[in-house]
C-alpha positions as CSV (number, residue, x, y, z in Angstrom):
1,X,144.0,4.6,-70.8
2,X,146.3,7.7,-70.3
3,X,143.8,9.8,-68.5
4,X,144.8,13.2,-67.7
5,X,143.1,16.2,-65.9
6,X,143.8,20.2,-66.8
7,X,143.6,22.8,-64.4
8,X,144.3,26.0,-66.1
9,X,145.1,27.5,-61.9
10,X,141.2,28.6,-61.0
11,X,138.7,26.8,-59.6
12,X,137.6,24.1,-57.5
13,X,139.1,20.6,-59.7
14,X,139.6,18.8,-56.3
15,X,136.5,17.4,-56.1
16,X,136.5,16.1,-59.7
17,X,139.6,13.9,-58.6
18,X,137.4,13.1,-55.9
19,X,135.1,11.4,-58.0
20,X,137.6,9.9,-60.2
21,X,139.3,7.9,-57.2
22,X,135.7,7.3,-56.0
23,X,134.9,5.6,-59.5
24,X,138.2,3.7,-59.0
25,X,139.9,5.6,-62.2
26,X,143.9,6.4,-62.0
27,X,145.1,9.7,-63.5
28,X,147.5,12.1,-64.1
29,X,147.9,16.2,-63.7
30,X,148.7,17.8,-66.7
31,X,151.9,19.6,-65.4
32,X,153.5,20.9,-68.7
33,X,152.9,21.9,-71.8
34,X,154.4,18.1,-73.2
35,X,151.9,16.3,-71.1
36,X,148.9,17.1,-74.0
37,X,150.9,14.7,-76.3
38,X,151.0,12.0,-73.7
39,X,147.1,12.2,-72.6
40,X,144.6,9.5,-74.5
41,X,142.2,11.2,-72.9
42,X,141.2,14.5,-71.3
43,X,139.0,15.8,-68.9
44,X,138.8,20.0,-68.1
45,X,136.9,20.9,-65.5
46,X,136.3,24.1,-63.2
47,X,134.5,27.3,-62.4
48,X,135.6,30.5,-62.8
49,X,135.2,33.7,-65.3
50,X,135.6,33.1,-69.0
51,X,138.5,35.5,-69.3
52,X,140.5,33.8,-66.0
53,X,140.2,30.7,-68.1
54,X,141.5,31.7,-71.1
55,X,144.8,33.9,-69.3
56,X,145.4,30.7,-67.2
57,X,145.7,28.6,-70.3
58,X,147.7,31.2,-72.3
59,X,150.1,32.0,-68.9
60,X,150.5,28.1,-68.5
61,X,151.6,27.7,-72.4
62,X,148.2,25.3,-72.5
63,X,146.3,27.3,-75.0
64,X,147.8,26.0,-78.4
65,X,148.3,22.6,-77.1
66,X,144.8,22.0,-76.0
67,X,143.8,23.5,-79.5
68,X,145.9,20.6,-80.9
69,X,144.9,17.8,-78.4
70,X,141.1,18.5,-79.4
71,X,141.9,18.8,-83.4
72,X,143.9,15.6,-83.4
73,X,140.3,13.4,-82.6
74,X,141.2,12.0,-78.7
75,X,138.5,12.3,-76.6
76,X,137.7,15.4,-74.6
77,X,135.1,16.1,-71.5
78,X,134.9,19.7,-71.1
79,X,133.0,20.9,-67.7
80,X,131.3,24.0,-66.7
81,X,134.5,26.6,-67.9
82,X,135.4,23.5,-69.6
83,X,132.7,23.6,-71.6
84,X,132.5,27.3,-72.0
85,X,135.9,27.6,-73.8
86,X,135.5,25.3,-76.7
87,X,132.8,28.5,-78.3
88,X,134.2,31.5,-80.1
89,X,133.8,34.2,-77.3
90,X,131.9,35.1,-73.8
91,X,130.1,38.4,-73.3
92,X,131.8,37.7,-69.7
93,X,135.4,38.7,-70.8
94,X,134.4,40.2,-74.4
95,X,138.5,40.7,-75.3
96,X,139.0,37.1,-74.4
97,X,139.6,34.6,-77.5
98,X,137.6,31.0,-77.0
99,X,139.0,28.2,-78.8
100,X,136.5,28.9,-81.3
101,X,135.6,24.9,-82.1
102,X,131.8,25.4,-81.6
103,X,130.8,28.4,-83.5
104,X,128.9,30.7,-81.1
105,X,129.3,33.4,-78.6
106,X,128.5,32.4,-74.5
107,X,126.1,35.2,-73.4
108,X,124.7,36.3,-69.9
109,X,121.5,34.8,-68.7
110,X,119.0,37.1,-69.4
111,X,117.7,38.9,-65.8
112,X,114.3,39.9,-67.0
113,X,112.4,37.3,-65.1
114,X,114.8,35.2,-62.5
115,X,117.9,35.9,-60.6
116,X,121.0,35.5,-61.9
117,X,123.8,33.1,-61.3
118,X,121.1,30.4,-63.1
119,X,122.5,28.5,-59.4
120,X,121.0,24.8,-58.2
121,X,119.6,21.7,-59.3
122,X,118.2,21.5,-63.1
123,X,116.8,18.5,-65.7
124,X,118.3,18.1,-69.0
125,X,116.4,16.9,-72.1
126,X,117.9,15.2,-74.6
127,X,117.5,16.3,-78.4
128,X,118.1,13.1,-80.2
129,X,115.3,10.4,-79.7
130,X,117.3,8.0,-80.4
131,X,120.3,8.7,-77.9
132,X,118.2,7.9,-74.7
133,X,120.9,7.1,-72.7
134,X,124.5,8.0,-74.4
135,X,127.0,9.2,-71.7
136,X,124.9,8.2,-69.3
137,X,122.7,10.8,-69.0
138,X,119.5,10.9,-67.2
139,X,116.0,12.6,-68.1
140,X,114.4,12.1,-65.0
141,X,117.4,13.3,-62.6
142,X,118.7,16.4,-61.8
143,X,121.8,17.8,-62.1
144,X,124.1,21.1,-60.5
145,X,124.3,23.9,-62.1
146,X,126.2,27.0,-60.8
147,X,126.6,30.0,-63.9
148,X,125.8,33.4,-65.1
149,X,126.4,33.1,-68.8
150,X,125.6,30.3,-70.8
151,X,125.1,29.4,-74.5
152,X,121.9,30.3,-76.0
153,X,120.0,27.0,-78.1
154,X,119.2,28.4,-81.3
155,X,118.0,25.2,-83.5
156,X,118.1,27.5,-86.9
157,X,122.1,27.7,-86.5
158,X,123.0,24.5,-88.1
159,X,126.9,25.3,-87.7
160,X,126.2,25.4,-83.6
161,X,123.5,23.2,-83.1
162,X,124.8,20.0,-84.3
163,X,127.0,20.3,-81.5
164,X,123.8,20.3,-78.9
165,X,123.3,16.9,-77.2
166,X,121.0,18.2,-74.6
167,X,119.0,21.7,-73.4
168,X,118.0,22.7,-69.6
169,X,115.6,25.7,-69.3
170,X,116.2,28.4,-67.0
171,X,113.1,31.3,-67.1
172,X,111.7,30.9,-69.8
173,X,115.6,30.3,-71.6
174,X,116.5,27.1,-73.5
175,X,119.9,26.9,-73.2
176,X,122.6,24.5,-74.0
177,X,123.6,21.9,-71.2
178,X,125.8,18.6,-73.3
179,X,127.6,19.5,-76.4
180,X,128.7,15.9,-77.9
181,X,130.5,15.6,-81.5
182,X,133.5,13.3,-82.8
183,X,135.9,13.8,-80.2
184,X,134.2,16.1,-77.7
185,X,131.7,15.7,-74.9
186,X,130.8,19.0,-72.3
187,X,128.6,19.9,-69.9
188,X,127.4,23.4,-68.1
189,X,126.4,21.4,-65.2
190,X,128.9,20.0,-62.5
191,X,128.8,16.0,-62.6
192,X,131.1,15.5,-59.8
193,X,128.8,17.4,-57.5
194,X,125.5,16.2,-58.8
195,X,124.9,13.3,-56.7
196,X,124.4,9.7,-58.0
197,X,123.3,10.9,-60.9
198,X,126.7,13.0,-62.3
199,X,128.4,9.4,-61.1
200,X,126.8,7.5,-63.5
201,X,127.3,10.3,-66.1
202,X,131.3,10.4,-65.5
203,X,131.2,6.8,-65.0
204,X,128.9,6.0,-68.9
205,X,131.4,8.1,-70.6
206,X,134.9,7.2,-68.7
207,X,133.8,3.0,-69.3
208,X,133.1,3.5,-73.0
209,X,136.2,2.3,-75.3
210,X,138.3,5.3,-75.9
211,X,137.4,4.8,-79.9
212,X,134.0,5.5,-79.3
213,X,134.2,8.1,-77.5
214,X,136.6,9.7,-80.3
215,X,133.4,9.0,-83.3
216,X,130.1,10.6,-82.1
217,X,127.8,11.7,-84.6
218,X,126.5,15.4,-85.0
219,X,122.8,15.6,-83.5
220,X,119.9,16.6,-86.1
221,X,118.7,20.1,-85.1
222,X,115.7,20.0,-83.4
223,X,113.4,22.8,-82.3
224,X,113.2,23.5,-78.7
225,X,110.7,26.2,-77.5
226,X,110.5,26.8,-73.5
227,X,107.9,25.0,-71.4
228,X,105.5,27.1,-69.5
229,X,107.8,26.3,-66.2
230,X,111.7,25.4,-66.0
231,X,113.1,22.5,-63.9
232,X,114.8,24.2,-61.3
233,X,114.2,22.3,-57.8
234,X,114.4,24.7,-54.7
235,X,117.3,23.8,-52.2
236,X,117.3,22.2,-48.9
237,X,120.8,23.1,-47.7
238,X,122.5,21.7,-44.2
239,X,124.5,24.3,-42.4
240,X,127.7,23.4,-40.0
241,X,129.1,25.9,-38.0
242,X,132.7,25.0,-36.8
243,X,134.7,25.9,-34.3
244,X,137.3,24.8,-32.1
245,X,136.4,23.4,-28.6
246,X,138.5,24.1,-25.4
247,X,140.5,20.6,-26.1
248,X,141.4,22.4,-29.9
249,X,138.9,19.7,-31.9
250,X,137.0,21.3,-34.3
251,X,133.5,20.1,-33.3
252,X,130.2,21.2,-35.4
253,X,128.2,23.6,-32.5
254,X,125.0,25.5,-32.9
255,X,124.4,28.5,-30.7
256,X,121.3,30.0,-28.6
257,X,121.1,33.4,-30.5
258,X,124.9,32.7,-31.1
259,X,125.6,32.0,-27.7
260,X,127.6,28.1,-28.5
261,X,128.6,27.2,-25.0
262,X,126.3,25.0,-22.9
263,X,124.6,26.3,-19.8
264,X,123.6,26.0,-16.3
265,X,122.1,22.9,-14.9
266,X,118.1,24.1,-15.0
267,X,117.7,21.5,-12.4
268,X,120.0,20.4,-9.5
269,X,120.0,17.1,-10.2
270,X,121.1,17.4,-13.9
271,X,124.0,15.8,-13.1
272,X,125.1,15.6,-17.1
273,X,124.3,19.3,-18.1
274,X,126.4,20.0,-14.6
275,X,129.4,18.2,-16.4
276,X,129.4,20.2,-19.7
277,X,128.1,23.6,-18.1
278,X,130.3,26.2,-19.8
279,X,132.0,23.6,-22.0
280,X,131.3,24.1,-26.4
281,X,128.0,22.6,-27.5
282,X,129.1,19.9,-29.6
283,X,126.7,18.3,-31.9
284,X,129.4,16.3,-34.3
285,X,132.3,15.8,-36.6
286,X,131.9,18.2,-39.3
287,X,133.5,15.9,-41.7
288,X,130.4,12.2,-40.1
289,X,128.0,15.3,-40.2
290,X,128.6,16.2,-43.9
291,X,128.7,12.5,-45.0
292,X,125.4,12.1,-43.2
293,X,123.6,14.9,-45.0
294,X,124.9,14.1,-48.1
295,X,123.5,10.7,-47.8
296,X,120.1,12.1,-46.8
297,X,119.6,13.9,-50.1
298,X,121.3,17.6,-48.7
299,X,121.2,19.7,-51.8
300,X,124.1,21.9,-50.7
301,X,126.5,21.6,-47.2
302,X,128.0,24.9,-45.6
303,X,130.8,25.2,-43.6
304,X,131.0,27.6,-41.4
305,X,134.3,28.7,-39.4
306,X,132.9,30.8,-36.6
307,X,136.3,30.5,-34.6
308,X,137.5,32.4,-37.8
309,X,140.9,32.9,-38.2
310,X,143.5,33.3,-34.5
311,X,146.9,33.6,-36.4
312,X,146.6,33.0,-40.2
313,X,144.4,32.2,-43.1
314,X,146.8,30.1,-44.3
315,X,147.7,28.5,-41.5
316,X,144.4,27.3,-40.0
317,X,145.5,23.7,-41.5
318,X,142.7,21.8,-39.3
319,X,140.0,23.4,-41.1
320,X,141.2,22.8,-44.4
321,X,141.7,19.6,-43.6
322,X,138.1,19.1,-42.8
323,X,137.5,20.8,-46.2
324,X,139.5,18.3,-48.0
325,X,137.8,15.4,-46.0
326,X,134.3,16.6,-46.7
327,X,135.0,17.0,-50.3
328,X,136.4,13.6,-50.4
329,X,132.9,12.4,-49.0
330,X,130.1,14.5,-50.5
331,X,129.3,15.1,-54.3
332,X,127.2,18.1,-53.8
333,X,128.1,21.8,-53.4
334,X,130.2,22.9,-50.6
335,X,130.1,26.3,-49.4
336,X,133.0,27.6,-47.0
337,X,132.7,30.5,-44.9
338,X,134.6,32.3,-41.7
339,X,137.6,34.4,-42.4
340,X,137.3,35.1,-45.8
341,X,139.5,38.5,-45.9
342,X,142.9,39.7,-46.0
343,X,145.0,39.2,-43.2
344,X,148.6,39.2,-42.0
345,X,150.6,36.6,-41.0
346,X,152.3,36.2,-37.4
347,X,155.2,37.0,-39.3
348,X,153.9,39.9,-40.7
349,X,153.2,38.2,-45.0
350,X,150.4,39.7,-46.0
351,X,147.6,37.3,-47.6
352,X,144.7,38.6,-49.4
353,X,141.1,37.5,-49.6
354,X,141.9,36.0,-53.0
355,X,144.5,33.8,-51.5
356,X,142.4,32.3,-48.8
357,X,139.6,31.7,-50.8
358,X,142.0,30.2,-53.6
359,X,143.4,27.7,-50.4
360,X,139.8,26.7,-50.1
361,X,139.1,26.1,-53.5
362,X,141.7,24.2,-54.3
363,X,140.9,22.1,-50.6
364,X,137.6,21.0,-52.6
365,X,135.2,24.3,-51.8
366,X,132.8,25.5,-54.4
367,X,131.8,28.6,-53.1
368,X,133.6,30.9,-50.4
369,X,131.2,32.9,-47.9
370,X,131.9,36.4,-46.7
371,X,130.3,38.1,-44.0
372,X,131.4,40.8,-42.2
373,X,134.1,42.1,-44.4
374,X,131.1,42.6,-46.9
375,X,129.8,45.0,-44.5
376,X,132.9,46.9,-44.6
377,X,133.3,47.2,-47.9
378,X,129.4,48.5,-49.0
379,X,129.7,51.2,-46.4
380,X,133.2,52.3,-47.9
381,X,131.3,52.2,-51.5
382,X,128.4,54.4,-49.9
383,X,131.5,57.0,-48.4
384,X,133.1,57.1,-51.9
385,X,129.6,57.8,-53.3
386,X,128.6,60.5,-51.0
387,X,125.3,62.2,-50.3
388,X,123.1,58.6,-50.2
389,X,124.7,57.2,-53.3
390,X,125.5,53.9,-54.1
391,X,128.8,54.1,-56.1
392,X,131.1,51.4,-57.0
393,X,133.7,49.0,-55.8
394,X,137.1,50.0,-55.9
395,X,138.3,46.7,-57.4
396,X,139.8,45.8,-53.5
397,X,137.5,44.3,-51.9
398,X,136.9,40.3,-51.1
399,X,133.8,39.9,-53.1
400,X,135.2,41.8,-56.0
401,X,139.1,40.7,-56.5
402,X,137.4,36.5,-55.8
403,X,134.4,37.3,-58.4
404,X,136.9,38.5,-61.2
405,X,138.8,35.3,-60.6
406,X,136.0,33.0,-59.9
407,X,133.2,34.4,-61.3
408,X,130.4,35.9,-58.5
409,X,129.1,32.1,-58.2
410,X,131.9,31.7,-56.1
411,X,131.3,34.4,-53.9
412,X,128.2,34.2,-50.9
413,X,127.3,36.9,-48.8
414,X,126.1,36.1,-45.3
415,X,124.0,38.7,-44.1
416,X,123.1,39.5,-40.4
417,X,120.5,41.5,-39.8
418,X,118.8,42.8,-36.6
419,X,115.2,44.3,-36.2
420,X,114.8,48.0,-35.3
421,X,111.3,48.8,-34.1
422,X,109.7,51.8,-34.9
423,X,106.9,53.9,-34.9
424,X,104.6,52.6,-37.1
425,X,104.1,56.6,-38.9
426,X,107.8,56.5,-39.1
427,X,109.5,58.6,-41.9
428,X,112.9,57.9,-41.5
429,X,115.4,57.1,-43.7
430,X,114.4,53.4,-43.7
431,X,110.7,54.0,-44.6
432,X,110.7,52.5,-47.4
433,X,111.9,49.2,-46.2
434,X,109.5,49.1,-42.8
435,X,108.0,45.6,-42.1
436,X,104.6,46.4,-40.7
437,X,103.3,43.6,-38.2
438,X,99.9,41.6,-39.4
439,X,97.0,40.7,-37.5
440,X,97.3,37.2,-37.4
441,X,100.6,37.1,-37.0
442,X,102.9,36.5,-33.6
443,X,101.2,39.0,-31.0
444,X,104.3,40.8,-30.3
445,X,104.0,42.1,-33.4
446,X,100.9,43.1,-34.1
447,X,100.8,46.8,-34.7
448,X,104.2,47.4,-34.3
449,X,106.4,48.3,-37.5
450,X,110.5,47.2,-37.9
451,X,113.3,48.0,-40.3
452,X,116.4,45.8,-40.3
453,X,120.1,46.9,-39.3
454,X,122.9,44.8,-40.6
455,X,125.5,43.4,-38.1
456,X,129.0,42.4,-38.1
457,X,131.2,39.7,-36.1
458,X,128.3,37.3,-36.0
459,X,125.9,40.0,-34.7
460,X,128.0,41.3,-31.9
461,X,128.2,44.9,-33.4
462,X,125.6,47.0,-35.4
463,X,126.1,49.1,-38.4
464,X,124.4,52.5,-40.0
465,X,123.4,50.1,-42.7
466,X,119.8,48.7,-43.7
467,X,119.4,45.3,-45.0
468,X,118.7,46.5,-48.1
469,X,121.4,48.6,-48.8
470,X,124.0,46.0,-47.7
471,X,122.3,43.2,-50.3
472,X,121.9,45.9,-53.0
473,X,125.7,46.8,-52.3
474,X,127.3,43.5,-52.3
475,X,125.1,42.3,-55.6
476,X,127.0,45.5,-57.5
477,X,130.2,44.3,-55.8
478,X,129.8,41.0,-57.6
479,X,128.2,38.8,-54.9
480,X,126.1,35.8,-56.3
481,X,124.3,34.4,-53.9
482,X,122.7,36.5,-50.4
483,X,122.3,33.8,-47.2
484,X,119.8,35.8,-45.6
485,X,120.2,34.9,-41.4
486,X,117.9,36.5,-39.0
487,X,119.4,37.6,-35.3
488,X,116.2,37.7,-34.0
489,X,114.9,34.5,-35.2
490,X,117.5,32.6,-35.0
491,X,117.8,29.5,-32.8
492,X,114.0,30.2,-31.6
493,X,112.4,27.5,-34.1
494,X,109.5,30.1,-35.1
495,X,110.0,29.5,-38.7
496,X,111.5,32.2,-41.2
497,X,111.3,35.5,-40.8
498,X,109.0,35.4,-44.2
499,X,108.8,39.8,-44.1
500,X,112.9,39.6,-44.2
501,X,112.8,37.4,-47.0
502,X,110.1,38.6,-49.3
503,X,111.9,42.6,-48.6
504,X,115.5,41.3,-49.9
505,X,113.9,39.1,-52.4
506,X,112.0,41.8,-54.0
507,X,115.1,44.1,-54.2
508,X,118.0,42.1,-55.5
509,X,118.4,39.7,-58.9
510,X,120.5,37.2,-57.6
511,X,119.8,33.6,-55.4
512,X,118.8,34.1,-52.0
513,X,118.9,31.2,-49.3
514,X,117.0,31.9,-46.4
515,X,118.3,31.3,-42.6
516,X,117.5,31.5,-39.4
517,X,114.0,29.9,-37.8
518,X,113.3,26.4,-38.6
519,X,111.8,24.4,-36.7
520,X,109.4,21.9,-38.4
521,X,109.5,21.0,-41.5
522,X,106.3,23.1,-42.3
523,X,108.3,26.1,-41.7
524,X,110.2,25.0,-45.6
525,X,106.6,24.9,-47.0
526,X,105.9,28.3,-45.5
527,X,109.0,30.2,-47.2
528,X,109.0,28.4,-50.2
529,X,105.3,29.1,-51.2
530,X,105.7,32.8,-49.4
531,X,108.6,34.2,-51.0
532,X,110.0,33.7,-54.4
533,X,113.2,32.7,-52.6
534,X,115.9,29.7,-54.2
535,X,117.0,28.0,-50.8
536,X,116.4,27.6,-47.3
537,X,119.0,26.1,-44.7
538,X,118.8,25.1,-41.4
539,X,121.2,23.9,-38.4
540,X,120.2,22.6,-35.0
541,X,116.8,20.6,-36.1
542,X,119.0,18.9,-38.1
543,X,121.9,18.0,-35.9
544,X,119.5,17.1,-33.4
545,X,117.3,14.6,-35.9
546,X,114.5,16.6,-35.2
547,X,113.5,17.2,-38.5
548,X,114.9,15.0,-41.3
549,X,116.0,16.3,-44.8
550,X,114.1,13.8,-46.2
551,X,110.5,14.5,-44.1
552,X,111.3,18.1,-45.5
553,X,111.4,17.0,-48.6
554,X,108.4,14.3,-48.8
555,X,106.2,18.3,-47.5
556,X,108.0,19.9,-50.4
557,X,106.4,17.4,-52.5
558,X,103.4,17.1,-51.0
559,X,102.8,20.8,-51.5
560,X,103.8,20.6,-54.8
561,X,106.8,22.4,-54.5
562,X,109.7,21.0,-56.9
563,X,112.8,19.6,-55.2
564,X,115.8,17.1,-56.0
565,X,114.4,13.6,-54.9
């Protein structure tokens, strides 16, 4: 089998190779133009905006040559973008030309009634009866999906639908997830980062003889109205931060309200906590801790850099090296975060945002994370806008140049905010977003009333900006996801801060993971059946093994709270 892979220059496609080695399957790059008439088969995958796509594969001289690889009846797997490009049009990039091979237009999810990147863990329903189990897909799994637009099911479109192999619903949208006819086979959803499951997927089509994967009949059209509830799962997602210790490892640490160094002997006799007094709490390998999350049933992994960058983006080779590793080892989403921003090198090159985030990518990242620089560049928005507006982006900033590239699922914002206490008759400028103590909740708080001030440099430094207008800012830059931390709950295993939540929650339409707090496993019920929020992560209680990601899981369940099992 001459099995290629295309990458049209955006997007994460290490992790696809990833799996390929993992499955024990030999390929080859496409590296030209001349390399479509040597492929017997051909896989696309990646993320990124429609438009990106279609620019990469016209810059690359891939376009016409794809067009012609698909037309002359070898078999294709189109993923995610992959997928996307094979219709007419996207609503994304509207002066962007698909391949046109399906005919129908890729629209945006509508944001009516859910947030928007459509971002986690869905089912897919087959709509033949007959075709139980074709290409390996599974009914009763779930799989990872990470889009804003997507193509709309629309059964009374004969032309399009017999193209349709299987629907997920999102809202109260049906919308297509497999397209499977002759020669083609695609999926919205990411198999190489949805578990065991998008294993045996890849694995069902890859094993099949390369003529029946070429002779797939059209699927009857088959009404599919919505259910009265989707099958998105909320996320339990395992945060690493990463820095170096004073010996230069990088070494996973978690900090007492960011403080990461061990302390003081409490006791004299302590002889052990007298030997690492001062020294960089290290809790793990990044790359053992990542493989052992994975394997607990981790929905998502993060990757957090707080060393951040000492000379150069570029140049911080260790860390992506423990991106590459961890990709090698997981098959779910990996979100990378620390330094994200441009910067100079020591020899004075300048590298922009894009270029970092592109490094990681291509190390095996899905999604970059962005903290303070986000900061920065809301308040210059608010400057340009004057007098209390909200503006727009220039087009500069991190979140905006790695969105257009990308797509803003790419692009996290990781938010760290600090409670102000107020009076509680207090007409300030933050009024509207005070968080009023309850009478059954913690007794320093009763009676009192709080806004929240946004921090940079991992909470070192406050800013004249409110919680709110930092999430509303960076959701008009083009962020797609918000992890919500909390400075004053952090590290003190009261649970999450629920009022923080439930205020950003209520004013933004995209995912928000919330951070900062947990310490049973309760404390997921809690925020999960408080707030209408995606994802919750947590650090310390799971490095320590105080709380397992699967005992957080079987109390999901239990409280009848839908997660990937």
């Amino acid at each position: 089998m001459g099995l290629y892979l295309l990458d049209y220059g955006a997007g994460n496609v290490q992790s696809l190779a990833n799996t390929l080695k993992k499955l024990g399957y030999d390929f080859t790059w496409i590296s030209s133009p001349a390399d479509f008439h040597k492929a017997t088969s051909l896989i696309f995958p990646g993320v990124g905006a429609f438009g990106s796509a279609i620019d990469g594969l016209i810059s690359r001289g891939y376009l016409e040559p794809l067009r012609e690889y698909i037309a002359s009846g070898r078999p294709y797997f189109g993923i995610c973008i992959g997928l996307q490009v094979l219709f007419q049009s996207s609503t994304e990039s509207p002066s962007s030309t698909g391949l046109g091979i399906i005919p129908a237009v890729i629209q945006e999810f509508d944001r009516a009634d859910k947030a928007v990147p459509h971002m986690g863990w869905n089912a897919a329903e087959l709509l033949d009866p007959e075709c139980k189990t074709h290409e390996g897909l599974d009914e009763s799994s779930h799989y990872y999906f990470v889009h804003s637009y997507r193509a709309k099911y629309d059964w009374t479109q004969p032309d399009a639908a017999q193209w349709v192999h299987s629907t997920t619903q999102y809202g109260q949208e049906v919308f297509v997830a497999t397209v499977r006819k002759g020669n083609v086979f695609g999926c919205q959803f990411h198999p190489e980062k949805s578990g065991t499951a998008g294993l045996k997927l890849l694995a069902a089509w890859l094993s099949e003889p390369e003529s029946a994967r070429a002779s797939t009949p059209p699927t009857p059209c088959i009404p599919r109205p919505p259910k009265p509830r989707d099958g998105l799962t909320k996320r339990i997602v395992a945060c690493m931060d990463v820095r170096s210790n004073d010996n230069g490892d990088l070494v996973v640490t978690k900090g007492d309200q960011y403080d990461v160094r061990e302390k003081a002997p409490s006791a004299p006799d302590d002889t052990l906590q007298a030997r690492t007094a001062g020294a960089v709490r290290n809790l793990g390998k990044p790359v053992a801790l990542a493989a052992r999350y994975y394997a607990a049933g981790a929905d998502e992994l993060c990757l957090m850099n707080i060393t951040s960058f000492r000379h150069s983006p570029l140049r911080d080779q260790p860390m992506l090296a423990v991106v590459r590793a961890a990709a090698a080892e997981v098959c779910v989403p990996l979100t990378i975060g620390g330094g994200i921003k441009d910067a100079v090198d020591p020899d004075g090159t300048p590298r922009s945002a894009l270029e970092v985030a592109g490094a990681y990518f291509r190390a095996g990242a899905d999604k970059v994370s962005v903290a303070t620089e986000a900061v920065y560049a809301v308040e210059r928005m608010r400057a340009r806008a004057g007098d209390g507006g909200v503006g727009d982006g220039d087009g500069t900033s991190a979140i905006e140049t790695i969105a257009h590239a990308y797509g803003r699922q790419a692009v996290v914002v990781s938010i760290d905010p600090r409670r102000v206490y107020v009076d509680p008759a207090y007409d300030g400028p933050y009024a509207a977003e005070l968080v009023h103590g309850t009478p059954d909740g913690a007794e320093k708080e009763r009676g009192r009333a709080w806004w929240y001030q946004c921090t940079v440099k991992g909470g070192r430094e406050d800013r004249p900006l409110s919680v709110v207008q930092l999430a509303q800012g960076v959701e008009r830059l083009g962020a797609g996801e918000i992890i919500l931390n909390s400075i004053d709950r952090d590290g003190t295993g009261l649970g999450f801060d629920l009022g923080l939540v439930n205020l950003v929650k209520k004013n933004v339409r995209i995912p928000v993971v919330a951070s900062s707090g947990a310490g049973r496993k309760e404390h997921f019920v809690e925020v999960f059946e408080g707030t209408g929020v995606e994802a919750a992560l947590a650090a310390g209680i799971f490095h320590r093994q105080e709380v397992g990601i699967d005992e957080v899981k079987e109390a999901l369940a239990a409280a009848h709270i839908s997660v990937r099992t």
